[in-house]
PASEBA-1860 file (N, C-alpha, C; in nm, 3 decimals):
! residues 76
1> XXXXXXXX> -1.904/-1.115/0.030/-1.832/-0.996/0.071/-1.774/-0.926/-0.051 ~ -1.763/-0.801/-0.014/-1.715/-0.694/-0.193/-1.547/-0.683/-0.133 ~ -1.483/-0.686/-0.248/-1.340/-0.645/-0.246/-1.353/-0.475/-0.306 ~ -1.236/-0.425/-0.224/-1.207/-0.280/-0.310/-1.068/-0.338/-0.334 ~ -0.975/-0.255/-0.372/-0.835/-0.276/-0.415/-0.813/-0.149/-0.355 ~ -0.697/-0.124/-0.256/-0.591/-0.023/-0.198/-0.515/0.016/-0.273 ~ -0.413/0.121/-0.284/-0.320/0.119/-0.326/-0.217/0.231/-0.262 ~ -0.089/0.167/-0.193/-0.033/0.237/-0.135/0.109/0.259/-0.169
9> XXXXXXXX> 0.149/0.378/-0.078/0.350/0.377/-0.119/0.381/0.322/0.016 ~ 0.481/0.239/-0.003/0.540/0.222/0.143/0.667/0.203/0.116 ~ 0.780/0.312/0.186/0.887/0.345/0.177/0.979/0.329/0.304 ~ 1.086/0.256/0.324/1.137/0.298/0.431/1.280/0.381/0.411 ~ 1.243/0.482/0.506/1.370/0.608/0.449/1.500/0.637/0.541 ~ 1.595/0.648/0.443/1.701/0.623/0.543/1.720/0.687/0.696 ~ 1.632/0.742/0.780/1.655/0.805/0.902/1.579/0.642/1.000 ~ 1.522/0.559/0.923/1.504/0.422/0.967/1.321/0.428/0.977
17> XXXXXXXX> 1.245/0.580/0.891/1.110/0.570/0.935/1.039/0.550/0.861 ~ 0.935/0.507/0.828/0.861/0.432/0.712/0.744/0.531/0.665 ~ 0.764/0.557/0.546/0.714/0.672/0.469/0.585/0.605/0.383 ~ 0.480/0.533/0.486/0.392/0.491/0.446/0.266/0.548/0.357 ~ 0.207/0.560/0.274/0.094/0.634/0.236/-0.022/0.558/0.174 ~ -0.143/0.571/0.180/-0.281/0.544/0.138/-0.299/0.653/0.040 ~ -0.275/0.620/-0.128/-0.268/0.662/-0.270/-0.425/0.645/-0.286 ~ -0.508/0.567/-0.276/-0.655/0.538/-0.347/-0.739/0.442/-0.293
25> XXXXXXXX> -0.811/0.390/-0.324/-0.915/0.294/-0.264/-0.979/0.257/-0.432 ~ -0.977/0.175/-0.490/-1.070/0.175/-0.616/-1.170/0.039/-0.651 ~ -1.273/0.033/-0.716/-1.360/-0.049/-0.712/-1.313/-0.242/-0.797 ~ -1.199/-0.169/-0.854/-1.187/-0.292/-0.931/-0.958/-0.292/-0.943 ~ -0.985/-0.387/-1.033/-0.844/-0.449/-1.011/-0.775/-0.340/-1.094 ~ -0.834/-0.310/-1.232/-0.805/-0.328/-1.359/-0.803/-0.118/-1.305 ~ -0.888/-0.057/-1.206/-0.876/0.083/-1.185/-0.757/0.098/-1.094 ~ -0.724/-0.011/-1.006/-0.620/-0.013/-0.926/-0.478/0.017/-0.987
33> XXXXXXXX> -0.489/-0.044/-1.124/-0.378/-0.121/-1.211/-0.327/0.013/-1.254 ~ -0.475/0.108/-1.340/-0.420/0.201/-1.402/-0.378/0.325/-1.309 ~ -0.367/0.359/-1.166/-0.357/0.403/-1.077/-0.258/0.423/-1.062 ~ -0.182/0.251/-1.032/-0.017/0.259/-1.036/0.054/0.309/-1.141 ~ -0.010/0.223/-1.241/0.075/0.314/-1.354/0.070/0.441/-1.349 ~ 0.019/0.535/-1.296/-0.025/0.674/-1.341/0.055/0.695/-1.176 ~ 0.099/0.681/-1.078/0.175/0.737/-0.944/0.355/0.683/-1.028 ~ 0.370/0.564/-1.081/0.479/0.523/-1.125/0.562/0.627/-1.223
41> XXXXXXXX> 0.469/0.691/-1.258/0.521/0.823/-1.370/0.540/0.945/-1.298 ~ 0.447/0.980/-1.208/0.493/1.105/-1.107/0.545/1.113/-1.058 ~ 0.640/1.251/-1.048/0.754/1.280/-1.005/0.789/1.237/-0.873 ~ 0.669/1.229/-0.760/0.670/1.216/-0.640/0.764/1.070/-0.599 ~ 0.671/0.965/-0.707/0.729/0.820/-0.671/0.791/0.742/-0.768 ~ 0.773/0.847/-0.916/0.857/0.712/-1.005/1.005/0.701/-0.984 ~ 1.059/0.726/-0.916/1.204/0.683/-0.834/1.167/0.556/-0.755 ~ 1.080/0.514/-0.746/1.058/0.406/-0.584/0.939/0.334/-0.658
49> XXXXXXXX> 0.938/0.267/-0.780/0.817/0.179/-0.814/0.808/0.093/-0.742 ~ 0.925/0.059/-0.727/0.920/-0.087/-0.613/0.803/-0.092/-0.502 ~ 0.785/0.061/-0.478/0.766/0.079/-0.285/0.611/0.104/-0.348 ~ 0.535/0.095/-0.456/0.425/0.121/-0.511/0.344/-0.036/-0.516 ~ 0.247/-0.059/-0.423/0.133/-0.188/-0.441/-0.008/-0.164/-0.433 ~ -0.128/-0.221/-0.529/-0.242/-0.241/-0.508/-0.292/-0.415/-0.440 ~ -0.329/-0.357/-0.308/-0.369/-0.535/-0.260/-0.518/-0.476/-0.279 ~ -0.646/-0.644/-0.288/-0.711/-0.635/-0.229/-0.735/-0.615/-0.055
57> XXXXXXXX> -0.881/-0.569/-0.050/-0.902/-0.553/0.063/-1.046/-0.597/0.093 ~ -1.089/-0.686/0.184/-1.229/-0.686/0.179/-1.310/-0.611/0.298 ~ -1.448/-0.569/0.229/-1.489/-0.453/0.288/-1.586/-0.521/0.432 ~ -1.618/-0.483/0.540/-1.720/-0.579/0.634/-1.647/-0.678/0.669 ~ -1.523/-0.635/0.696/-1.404/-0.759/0.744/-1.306/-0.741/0.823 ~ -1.289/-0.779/0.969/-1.200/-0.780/1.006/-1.043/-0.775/0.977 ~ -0.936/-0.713/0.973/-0.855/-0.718/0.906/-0.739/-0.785/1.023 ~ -0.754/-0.712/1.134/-0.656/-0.797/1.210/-0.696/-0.909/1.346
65> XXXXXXXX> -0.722/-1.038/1.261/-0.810/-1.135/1.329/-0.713/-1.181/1.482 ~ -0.546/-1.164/1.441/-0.495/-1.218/1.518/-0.460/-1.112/1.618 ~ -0.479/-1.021/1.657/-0.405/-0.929/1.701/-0.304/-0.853/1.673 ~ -0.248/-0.750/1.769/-0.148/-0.692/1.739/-0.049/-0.728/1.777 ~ 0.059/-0.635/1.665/0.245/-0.702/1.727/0.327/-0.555/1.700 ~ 0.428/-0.544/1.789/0.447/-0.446/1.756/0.608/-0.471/1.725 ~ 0.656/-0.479/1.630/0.804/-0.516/1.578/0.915/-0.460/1.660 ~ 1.048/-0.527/1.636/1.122/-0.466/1.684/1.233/-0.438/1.549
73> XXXX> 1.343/-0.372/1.568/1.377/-0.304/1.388/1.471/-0.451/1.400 ~ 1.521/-0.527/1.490/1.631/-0.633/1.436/1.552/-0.770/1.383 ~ 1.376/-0.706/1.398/1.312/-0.858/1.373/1.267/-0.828/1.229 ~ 1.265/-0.710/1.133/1.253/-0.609/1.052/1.350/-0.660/0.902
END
């Protein structure tokens, strides 16, 4: 199976709603890497590096084997 690497912002903002975003999709670790670095400097998110991650992802793969859940904010 091929890995891509994601890379997303995920923010939760004080009105309690999660300011999720899909930044890139890239072929390797090392394009992922320089990605972040390069959103970590823009104005948009270098306030919130924290809220900045590249995971793998594999492609031809189920992602949610177990099902769904849908949270509640005190389990959060």
């Amino acid at each position: 199976m091929t890995d891509v690497f994601i890379v997303f912002f995920d923010r939760w903002l004080p009105s309690g709603e999660d300011d999720e975003r899909l930044l890139g999709v890239y072929s390797t670790a090392e394009k992922a890497e320089a990605a972040l670095a390069r959103f970590k400097v823009d104005p948009e998110f270098r306030d919130y590096p924290e809220c900045l991650e590249a995971d793998p992802f594999t492609l031809d793969d189920t992602s949610f084997k177990e099902g769904f859940i849908t949270p509640t904010f005190d389990e959060m």
